[in-house]
PDB file of N, CA, C and O in Angstrom:
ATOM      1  N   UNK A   1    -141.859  42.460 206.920  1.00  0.00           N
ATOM      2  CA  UNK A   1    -140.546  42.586 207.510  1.00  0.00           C
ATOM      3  C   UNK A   1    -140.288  44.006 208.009  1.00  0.00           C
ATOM      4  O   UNK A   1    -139.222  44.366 208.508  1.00  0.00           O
ATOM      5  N   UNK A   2    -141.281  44.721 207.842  1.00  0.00           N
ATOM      6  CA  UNK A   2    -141.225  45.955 208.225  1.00  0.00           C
ATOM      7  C   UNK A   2    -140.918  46.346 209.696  1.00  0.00           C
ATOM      8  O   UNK A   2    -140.419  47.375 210.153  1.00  0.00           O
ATOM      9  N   UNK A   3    -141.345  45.272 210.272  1.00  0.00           N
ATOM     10  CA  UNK A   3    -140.871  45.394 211.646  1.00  0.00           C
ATOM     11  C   UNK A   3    -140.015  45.096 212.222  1.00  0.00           C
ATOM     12  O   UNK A   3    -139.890  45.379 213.413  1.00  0.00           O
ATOM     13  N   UNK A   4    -138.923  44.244 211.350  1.00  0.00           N
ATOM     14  CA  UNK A   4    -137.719  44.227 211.911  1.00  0.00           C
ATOM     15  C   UNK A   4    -136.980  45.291 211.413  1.00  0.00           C
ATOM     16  O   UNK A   4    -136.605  46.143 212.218  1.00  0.00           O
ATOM     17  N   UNK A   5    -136.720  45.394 210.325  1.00  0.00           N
ATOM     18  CA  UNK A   5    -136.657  47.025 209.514  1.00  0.00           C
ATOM     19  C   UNK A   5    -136.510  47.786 210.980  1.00  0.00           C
ATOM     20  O   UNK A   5    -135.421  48.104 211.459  1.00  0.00           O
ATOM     21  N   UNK A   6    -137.715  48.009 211.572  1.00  0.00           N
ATOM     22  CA  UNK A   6    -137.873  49.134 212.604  1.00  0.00           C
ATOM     23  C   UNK A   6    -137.131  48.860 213.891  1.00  0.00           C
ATOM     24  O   UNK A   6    -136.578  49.752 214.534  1.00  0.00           O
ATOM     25  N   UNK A   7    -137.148  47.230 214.333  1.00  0.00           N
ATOM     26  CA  UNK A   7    -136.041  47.113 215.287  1.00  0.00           C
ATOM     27  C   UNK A   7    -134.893  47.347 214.845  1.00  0.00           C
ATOM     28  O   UNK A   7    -134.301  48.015 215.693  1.00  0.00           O
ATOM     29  N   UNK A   8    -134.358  47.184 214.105  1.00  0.00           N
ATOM     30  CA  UNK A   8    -133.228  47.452 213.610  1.00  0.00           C
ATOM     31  C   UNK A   8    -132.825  49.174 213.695  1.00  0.00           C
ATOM     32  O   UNK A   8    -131.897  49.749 214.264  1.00  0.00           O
ATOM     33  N   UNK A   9    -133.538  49.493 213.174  1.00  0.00           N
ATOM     34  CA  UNK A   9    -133.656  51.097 213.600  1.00  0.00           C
ATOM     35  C   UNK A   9    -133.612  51.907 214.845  1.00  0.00           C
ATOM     36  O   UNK A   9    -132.777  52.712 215.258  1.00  0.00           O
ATOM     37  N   UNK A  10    -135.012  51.371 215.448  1.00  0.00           N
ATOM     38  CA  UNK A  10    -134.243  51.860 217.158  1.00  0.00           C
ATOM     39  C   UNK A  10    -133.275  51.358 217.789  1.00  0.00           C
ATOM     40  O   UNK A  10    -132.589  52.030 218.559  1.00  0.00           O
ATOM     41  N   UNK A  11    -133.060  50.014 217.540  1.00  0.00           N
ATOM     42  CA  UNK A  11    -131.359  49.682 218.188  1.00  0.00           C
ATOM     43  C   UNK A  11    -130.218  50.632 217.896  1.00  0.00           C
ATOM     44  O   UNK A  11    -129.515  51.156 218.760  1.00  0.00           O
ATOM     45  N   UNK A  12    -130.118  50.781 216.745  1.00  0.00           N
ATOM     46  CA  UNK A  12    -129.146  51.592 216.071  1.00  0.00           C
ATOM     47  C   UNK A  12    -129.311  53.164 216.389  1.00  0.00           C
ATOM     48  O   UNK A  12    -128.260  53.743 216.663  1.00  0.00           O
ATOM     49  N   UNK A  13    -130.553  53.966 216.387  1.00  0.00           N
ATOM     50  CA  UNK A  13    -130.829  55.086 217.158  1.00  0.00           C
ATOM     51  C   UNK A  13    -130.528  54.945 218.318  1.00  0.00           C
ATOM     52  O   UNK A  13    -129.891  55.903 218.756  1.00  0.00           O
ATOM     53  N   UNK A  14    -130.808  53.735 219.384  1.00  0.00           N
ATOM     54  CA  UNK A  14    -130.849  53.818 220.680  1.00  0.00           C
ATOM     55  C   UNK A  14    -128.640  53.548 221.045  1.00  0.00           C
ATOM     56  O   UNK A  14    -127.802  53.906 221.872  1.00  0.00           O
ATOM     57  N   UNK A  15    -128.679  53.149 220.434  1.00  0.00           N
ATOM     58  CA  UNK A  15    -126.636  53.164 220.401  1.00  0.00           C
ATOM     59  C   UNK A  15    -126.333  54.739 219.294  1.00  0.00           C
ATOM     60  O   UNK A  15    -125.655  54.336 218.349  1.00  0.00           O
ATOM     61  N   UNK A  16    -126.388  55.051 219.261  1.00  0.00           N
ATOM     62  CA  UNK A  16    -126.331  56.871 218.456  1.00  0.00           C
ATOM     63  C   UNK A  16    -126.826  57.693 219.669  1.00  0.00           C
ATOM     64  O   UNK A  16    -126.097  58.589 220.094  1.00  0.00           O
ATOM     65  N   UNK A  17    -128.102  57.427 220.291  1.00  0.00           N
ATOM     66  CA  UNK A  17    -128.260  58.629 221.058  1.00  0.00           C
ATOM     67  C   UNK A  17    -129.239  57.808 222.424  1.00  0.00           C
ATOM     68  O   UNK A  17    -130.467  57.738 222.391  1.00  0.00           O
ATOM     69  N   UNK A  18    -128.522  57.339 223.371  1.00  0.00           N
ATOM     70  CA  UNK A  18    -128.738  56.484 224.024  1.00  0.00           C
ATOM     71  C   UNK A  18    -129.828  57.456 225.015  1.00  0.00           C
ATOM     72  O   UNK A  18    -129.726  58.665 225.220  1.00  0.00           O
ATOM     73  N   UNK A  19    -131.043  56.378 225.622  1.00  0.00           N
ATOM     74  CA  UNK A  19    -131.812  57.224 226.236  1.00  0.00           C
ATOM     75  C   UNK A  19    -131.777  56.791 227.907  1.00  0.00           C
ATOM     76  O   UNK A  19    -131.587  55.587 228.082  1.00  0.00           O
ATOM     77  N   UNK A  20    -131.933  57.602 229.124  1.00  0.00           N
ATOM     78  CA  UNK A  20    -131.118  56.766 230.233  1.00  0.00           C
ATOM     79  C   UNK A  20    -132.328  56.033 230.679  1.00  0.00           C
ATOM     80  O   UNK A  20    -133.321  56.758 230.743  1.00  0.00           O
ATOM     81  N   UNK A  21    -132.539  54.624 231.049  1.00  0.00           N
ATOM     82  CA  UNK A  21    -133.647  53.749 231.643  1.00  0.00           C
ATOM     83  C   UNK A  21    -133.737  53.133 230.492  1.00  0.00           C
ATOM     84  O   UNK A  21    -134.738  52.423 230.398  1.00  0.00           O
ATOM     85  N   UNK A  22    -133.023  53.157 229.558  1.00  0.00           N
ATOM     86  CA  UNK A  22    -133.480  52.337 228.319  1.00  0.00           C
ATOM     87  C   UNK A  22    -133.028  50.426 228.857  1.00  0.00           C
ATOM     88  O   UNK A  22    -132.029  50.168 229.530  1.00  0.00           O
ATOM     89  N   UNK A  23    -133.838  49.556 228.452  1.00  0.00           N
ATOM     90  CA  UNK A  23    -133.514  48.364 228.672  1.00  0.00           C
ATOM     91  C   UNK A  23    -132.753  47.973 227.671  1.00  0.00           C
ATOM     92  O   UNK A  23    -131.979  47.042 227.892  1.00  0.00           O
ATOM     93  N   UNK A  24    -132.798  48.739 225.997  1.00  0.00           N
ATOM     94  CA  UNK A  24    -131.983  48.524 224.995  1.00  0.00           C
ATOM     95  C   UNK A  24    -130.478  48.851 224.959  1.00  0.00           C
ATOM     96  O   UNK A  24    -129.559  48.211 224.448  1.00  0.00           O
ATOM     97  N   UNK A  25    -130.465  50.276 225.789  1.00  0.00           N
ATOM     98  CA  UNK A  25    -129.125  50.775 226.258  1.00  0.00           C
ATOM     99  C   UNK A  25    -128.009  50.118 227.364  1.00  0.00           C
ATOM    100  O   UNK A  25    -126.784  50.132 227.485  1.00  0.00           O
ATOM    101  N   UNK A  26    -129.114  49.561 228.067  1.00  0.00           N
ATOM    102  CA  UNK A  26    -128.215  48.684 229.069  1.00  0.00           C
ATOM    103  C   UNK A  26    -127.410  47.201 228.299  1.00  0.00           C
ATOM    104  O   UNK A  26    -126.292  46.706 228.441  1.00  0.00           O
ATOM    105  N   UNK A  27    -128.673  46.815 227.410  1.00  0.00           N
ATOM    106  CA  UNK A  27    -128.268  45.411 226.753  1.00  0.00           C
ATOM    107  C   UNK A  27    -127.033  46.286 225.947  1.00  0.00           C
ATOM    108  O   UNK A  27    -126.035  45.598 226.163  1.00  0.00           O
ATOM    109  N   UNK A  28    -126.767  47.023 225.434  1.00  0.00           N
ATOM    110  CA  UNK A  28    -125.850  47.589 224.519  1.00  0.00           C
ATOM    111  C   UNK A  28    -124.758  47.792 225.208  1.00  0.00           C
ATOM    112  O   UNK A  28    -123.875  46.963 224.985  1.00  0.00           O
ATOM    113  N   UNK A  29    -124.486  48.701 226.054  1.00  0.00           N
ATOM    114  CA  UNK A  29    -123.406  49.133 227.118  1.00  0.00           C
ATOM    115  C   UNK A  29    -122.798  47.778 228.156  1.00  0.00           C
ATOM    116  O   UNK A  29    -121.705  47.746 228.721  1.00  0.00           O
ATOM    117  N   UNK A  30    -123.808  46.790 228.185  1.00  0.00           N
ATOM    118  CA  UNK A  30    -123.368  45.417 229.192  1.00  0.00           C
ATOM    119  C   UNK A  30    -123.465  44.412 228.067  1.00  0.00           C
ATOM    120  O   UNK A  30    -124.565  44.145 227.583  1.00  0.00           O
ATOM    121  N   UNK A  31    -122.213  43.775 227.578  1.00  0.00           N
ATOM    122  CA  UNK A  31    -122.065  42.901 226.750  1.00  0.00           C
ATOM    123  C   UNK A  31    -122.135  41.735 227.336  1.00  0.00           C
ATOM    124  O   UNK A  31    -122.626  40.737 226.809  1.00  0.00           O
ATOM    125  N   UNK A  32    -121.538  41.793 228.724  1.00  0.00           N
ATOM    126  CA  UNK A  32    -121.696  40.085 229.270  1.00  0.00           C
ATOM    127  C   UNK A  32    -123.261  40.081 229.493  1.00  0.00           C
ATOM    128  O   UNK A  32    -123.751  38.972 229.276  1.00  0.00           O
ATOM    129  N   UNK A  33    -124.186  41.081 229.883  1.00  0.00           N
ATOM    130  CA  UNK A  33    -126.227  40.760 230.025  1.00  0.00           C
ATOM    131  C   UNK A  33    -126.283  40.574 228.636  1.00  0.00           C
ATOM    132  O   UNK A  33    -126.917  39.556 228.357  1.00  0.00           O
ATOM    133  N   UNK A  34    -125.809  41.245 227.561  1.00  0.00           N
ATOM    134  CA  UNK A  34    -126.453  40.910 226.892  1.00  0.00           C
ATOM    135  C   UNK A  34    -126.200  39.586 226.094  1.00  0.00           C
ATOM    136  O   UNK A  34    -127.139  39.259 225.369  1.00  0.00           O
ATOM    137  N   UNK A  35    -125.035  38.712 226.094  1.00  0.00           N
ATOM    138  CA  UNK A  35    -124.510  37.754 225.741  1.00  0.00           C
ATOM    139  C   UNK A  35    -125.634  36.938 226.574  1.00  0.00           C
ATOM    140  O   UNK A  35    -126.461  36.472 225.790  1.00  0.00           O
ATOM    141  N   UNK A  36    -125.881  36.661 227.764  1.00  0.00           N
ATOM    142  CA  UNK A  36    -126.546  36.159 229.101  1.00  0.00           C
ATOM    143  C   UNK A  36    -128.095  35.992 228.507  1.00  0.00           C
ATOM    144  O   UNK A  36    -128.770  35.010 228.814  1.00  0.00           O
ATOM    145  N   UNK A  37    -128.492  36.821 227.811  1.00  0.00           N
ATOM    146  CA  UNK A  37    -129.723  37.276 227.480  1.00  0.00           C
ATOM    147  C   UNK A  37    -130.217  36.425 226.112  1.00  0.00           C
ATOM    148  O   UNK A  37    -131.201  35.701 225.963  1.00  0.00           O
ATOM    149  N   UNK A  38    -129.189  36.783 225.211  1.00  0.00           N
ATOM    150  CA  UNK A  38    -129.478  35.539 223.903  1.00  0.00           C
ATOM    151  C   UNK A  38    -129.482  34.440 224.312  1.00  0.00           C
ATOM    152  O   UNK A  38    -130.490  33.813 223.986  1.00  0.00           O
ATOM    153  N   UNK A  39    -128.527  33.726 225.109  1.00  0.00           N
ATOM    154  CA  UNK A  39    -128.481  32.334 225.446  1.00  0.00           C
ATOM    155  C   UNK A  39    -129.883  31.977 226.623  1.00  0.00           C
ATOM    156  O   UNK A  39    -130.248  30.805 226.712  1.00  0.00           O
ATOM    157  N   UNK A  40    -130.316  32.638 227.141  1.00  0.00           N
ATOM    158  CA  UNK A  40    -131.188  33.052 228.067  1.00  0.00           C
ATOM    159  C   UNK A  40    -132.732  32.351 226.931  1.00  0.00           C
ATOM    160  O   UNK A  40    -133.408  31.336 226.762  1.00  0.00           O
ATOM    161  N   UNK A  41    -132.583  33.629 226.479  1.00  0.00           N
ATOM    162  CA  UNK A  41    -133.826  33.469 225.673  1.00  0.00           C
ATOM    163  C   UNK A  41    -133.812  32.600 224.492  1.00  0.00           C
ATOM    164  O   UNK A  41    -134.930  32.387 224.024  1.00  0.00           O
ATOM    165  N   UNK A  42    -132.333  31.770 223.598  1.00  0.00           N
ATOM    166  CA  UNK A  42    -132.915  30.732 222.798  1.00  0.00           C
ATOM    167  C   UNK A  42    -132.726  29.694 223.875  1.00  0.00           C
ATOM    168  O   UNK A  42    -132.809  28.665 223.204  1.00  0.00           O
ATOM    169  N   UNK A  43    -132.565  29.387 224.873  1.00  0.00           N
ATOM    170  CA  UNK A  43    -132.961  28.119 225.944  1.00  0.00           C
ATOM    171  C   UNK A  43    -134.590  28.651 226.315  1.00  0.00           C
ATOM    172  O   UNK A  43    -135.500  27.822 226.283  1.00  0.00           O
ATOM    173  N   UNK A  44    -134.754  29.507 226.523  1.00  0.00           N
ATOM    174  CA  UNK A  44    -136.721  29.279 226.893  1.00  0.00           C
ATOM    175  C   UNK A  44    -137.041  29.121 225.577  1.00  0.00           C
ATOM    176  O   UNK A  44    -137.392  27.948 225.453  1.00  0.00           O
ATOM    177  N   UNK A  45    -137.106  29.705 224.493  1.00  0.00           N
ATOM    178  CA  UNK A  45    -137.516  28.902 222.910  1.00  0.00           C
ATOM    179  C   UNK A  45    -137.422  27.684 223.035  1.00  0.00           C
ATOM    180  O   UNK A  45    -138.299  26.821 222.995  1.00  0.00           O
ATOM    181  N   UNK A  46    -136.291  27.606 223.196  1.00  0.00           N
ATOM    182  CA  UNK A  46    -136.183  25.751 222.941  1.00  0.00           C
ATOM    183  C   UNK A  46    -136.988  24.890 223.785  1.00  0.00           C
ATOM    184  O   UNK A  46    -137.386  23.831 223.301  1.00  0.00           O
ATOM    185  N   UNK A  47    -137.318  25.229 225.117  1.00  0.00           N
ATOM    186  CA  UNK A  47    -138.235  24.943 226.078  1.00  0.00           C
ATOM    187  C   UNK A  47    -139.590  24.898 225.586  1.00  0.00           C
ATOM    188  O   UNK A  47    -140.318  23.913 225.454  1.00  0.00           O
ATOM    189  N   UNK A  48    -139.842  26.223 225.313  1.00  0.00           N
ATOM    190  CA  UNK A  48    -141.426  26.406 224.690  1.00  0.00           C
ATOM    191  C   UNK A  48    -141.740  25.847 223.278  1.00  0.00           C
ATOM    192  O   UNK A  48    -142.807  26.208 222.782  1.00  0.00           O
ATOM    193  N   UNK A  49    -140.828  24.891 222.470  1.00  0.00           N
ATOM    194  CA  UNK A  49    -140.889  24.490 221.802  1.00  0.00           C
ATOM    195  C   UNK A  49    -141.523  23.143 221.600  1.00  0.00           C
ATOM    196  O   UNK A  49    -142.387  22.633 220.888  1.00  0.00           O
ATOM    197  N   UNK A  50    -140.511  22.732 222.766  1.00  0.00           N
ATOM    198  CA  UNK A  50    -140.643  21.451 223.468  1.00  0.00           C
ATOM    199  C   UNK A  50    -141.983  20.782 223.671  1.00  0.00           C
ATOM    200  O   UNK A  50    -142.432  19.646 223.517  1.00  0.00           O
ATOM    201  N   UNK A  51    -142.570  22.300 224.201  1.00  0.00           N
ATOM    202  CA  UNK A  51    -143.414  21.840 225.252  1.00  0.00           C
ATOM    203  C   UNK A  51    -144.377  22.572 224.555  1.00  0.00           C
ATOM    204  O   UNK A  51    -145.442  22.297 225.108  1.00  0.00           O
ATOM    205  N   UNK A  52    -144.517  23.105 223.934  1.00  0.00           N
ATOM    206  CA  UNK A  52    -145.904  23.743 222.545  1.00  0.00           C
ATOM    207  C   UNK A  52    -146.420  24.732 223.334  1.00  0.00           C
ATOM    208  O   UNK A  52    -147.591  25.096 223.224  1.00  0.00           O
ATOM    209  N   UNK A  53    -145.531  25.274 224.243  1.00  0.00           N
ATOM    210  CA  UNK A  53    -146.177  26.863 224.530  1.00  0.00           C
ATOM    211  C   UNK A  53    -145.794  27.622 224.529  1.00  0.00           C
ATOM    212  O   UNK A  53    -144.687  27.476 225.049  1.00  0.00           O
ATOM    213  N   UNK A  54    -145.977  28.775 224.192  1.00  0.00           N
ATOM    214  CA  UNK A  54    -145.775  30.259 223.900  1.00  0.00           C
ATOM    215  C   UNK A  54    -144.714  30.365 223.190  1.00  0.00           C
ATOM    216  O   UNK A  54    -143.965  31.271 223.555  1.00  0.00           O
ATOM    217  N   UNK A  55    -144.291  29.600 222.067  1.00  0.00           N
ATOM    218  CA  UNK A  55    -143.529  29.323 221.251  1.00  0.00           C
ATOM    219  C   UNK A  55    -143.227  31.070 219.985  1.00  0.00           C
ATOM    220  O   UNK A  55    -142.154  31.309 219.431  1.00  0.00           O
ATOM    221  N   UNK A  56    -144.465  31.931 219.873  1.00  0.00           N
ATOM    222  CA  UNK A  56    -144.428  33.212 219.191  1.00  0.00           C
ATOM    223  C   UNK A  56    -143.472  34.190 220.137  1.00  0.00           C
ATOM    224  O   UNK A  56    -142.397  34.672 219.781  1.00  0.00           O
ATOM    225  N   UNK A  57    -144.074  34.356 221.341  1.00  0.00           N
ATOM    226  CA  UNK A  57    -143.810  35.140 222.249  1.00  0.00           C
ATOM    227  C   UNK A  57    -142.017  35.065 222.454  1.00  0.00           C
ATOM    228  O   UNK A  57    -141.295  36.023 222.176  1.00  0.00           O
ATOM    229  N   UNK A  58    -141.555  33.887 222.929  1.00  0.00           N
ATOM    230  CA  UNK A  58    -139.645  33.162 222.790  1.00  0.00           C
ATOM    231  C   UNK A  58    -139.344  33.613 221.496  1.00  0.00           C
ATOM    232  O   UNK A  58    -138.361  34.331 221.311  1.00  0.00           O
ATOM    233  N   UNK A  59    -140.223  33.204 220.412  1.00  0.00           N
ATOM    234  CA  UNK A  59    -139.008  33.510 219.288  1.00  0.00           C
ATOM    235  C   UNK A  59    -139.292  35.099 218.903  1.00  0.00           C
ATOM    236  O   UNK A  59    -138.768  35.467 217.851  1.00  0.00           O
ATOM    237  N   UNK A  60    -140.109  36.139 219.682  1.00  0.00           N
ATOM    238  CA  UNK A  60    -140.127  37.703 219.173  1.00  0.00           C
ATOM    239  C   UNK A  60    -138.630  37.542 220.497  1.00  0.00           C
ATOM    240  O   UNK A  60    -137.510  37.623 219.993  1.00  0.00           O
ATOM    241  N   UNK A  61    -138.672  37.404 221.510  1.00  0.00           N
ATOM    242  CA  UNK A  61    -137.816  37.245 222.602  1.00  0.00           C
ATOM    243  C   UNK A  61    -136.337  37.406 221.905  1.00  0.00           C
ATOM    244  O   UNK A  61    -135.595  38.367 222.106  1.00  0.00           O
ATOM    245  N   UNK A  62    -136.029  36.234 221.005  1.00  0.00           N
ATOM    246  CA  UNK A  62    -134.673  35.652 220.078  1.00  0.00           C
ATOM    247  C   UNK A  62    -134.200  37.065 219.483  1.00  0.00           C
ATOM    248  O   UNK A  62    -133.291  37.855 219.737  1.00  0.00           O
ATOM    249  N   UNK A  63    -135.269  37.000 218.558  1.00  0.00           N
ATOM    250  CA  UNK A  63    -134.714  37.684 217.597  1.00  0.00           C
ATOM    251  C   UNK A  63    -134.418  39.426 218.254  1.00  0.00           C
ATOM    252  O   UNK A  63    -133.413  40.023 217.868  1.00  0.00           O
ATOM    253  N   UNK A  64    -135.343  40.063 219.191  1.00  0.00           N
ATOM    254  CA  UNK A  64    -135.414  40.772 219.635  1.00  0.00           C
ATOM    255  C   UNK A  64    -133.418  41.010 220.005  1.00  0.00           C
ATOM    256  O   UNK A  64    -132.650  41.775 219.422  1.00  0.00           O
ATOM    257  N   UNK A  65    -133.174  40.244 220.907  1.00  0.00           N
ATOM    258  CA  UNK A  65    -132.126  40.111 221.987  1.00  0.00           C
ATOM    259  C   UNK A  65    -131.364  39.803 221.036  1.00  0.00           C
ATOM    260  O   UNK A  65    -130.458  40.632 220.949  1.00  0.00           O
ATOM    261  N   UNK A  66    -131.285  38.846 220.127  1.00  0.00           N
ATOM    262  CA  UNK A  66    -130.118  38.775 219.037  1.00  0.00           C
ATOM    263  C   UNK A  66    -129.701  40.555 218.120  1.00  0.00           C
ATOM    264  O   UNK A  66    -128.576  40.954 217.817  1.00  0.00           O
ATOM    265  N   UNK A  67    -130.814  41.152 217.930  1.00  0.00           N
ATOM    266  CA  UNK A  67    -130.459  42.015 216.588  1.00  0.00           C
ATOM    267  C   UNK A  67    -129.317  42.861 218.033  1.00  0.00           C
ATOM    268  O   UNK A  67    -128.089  42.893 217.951  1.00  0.00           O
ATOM    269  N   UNK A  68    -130.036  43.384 219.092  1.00  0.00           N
ATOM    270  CA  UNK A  68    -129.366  44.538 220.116  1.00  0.00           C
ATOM    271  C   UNK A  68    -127.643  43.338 220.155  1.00  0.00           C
ATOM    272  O   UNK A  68    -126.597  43.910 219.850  1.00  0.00           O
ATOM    273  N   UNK A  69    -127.584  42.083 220.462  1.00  0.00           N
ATOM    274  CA  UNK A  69    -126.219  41.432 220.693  1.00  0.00           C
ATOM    275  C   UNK A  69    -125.257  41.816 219.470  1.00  0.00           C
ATOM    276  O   UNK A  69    -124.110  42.247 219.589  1.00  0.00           O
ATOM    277  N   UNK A  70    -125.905  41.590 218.335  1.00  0.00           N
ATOM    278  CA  UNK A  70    -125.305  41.628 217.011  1.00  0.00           C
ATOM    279  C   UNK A  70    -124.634  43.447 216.491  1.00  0.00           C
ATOM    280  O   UNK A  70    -123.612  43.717 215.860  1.00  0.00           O
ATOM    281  N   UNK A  71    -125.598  44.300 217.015  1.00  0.00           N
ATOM    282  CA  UNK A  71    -125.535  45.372 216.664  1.00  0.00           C
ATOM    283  C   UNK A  71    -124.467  45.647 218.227  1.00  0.00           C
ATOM    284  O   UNK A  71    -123.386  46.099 217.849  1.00  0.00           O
ATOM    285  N   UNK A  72    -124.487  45.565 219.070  1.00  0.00           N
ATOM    286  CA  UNK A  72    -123.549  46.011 220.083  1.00  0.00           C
ATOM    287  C   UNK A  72    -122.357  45.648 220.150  1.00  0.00           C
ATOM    288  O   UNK A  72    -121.506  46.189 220.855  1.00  0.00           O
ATOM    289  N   UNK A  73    -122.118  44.321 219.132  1.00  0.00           N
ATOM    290  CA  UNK A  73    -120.845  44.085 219.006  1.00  0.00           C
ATOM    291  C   UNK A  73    -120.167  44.615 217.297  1.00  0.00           C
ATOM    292  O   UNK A  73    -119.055  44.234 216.932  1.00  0.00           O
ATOM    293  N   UNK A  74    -120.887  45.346 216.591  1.00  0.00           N
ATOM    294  CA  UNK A  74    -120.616  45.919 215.457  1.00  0.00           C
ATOM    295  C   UNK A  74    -120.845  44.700 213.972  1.00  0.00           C
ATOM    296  O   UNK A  74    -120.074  44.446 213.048  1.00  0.00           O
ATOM    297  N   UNK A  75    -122.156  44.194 214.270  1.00  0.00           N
ATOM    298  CA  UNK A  75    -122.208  43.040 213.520  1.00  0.00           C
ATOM    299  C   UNK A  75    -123.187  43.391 212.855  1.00  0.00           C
ATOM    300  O   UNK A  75    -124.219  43.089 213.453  1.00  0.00           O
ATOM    301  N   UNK A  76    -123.441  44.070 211.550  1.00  0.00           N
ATOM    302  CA  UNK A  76    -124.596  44.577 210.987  1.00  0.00           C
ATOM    303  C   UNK A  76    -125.482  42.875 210.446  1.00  0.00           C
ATOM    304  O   UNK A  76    -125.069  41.738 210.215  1.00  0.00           O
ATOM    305  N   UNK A  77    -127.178  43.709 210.433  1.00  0.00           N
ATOM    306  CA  UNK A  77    -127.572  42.285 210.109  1.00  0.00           C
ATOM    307  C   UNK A  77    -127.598  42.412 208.618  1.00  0.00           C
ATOM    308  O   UNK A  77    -127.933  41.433 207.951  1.00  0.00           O
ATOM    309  N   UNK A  78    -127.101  44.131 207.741  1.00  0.00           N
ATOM    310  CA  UNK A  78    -126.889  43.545 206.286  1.00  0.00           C
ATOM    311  C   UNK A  78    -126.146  42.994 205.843  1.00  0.00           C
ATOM    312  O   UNK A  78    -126.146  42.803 204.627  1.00  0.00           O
ATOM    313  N   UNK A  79    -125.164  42.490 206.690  1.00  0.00           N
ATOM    314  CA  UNK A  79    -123.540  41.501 206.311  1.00  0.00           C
ATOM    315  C   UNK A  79    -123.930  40.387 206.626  1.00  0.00           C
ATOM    316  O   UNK A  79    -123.170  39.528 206.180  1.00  0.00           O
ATOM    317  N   UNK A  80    -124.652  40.038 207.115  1.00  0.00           N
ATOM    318  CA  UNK A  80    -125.681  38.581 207.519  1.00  0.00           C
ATOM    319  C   UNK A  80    -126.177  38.735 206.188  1.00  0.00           C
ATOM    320  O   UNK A  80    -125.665  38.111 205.258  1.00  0.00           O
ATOM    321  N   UNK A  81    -127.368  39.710 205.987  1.00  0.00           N
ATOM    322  CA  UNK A  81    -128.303  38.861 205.207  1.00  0.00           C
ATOM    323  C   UNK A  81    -127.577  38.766 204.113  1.00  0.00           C
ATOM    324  O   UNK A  81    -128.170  37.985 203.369  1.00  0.00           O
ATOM    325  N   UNK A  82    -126.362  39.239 203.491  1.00  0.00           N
ATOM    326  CA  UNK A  82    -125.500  39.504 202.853  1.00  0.00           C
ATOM    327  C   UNK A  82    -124.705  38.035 202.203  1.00  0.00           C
ATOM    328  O   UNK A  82    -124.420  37.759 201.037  1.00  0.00           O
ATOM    329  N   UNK A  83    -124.458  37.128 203.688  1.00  0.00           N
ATOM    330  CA  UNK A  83    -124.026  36.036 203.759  1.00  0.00           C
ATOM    331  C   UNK A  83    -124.834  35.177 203.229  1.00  0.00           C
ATOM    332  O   UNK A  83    -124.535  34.453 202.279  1.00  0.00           O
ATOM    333  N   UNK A  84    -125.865  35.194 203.777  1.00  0.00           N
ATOM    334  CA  UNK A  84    -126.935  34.623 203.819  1.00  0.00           C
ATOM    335  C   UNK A  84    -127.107  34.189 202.168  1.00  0.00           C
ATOM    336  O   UNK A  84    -126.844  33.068 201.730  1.00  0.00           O
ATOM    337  N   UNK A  85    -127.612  35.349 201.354  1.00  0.00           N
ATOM    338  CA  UNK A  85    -126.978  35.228 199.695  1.00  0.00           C
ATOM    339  C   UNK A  85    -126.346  34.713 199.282  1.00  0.00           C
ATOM    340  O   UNK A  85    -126.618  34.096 198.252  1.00  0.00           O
ATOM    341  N   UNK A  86    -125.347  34.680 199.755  1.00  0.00           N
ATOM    342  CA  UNK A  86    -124.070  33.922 199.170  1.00  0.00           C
ATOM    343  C   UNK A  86    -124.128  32.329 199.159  1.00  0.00           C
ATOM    344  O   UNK A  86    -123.645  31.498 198.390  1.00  0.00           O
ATOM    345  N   UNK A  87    -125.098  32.199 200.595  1.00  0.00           N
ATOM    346  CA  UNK A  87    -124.859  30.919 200.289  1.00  0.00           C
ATOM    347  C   UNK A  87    -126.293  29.937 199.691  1.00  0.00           C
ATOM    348  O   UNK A  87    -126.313  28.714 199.833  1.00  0.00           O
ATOM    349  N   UNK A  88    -127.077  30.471 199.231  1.00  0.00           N
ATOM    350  CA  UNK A  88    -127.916  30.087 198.275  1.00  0.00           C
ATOM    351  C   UNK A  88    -127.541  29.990 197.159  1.00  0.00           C
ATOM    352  O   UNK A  88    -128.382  29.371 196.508  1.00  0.00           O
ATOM    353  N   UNK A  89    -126.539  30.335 196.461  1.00  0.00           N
ATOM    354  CA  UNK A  89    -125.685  30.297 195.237  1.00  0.00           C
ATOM    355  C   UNK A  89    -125.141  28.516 195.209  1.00  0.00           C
ATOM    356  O   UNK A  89    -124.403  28.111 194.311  1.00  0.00           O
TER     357      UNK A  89
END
């Protein structure tokens, strides 16, 4: 999980000290692309699911585009995984 660990990290660096040409900075600063972008990319998942191809590649895609949506709208993912706990109880 170390590597989401680390996305999580440059998202959060890249909204602290934004770099200009960043594709992360734009998804951050444009909430309607980046809203556009999750729904974007879990419809090709769901496609490549469908259809048994490139099914790894869509879901690095998801999660990728979800953590930058989540974090640009002030939605930490430790209050998720947080939730997440709670409801295994």
């Amino acid at each position: 999980m170390n590597v989401l660990d680390d996305l999580i990290k440059l998202v959060r660096e890249r909204k602290e000290k934004p770099i200009e040409g960043s594709y992360t900075n734009r998804l951050l600063n444009d909430k309607s692309l980046s809203k556009a972008k999750v729904l974007e990319e879990i419809n090709e998942l769901i496609e490549s699911v469908e259809k048994d191809t490139n099914k790894i590649h869509e879901s690095a895609d998801v999660f990728y585009h979800l953590i930058v949506y989540l974090e640009g709208n002030d939605i930490k993912i430790e209050d998720v995984m947080d939730e997440l706990k709670k409801r295994r109880k």
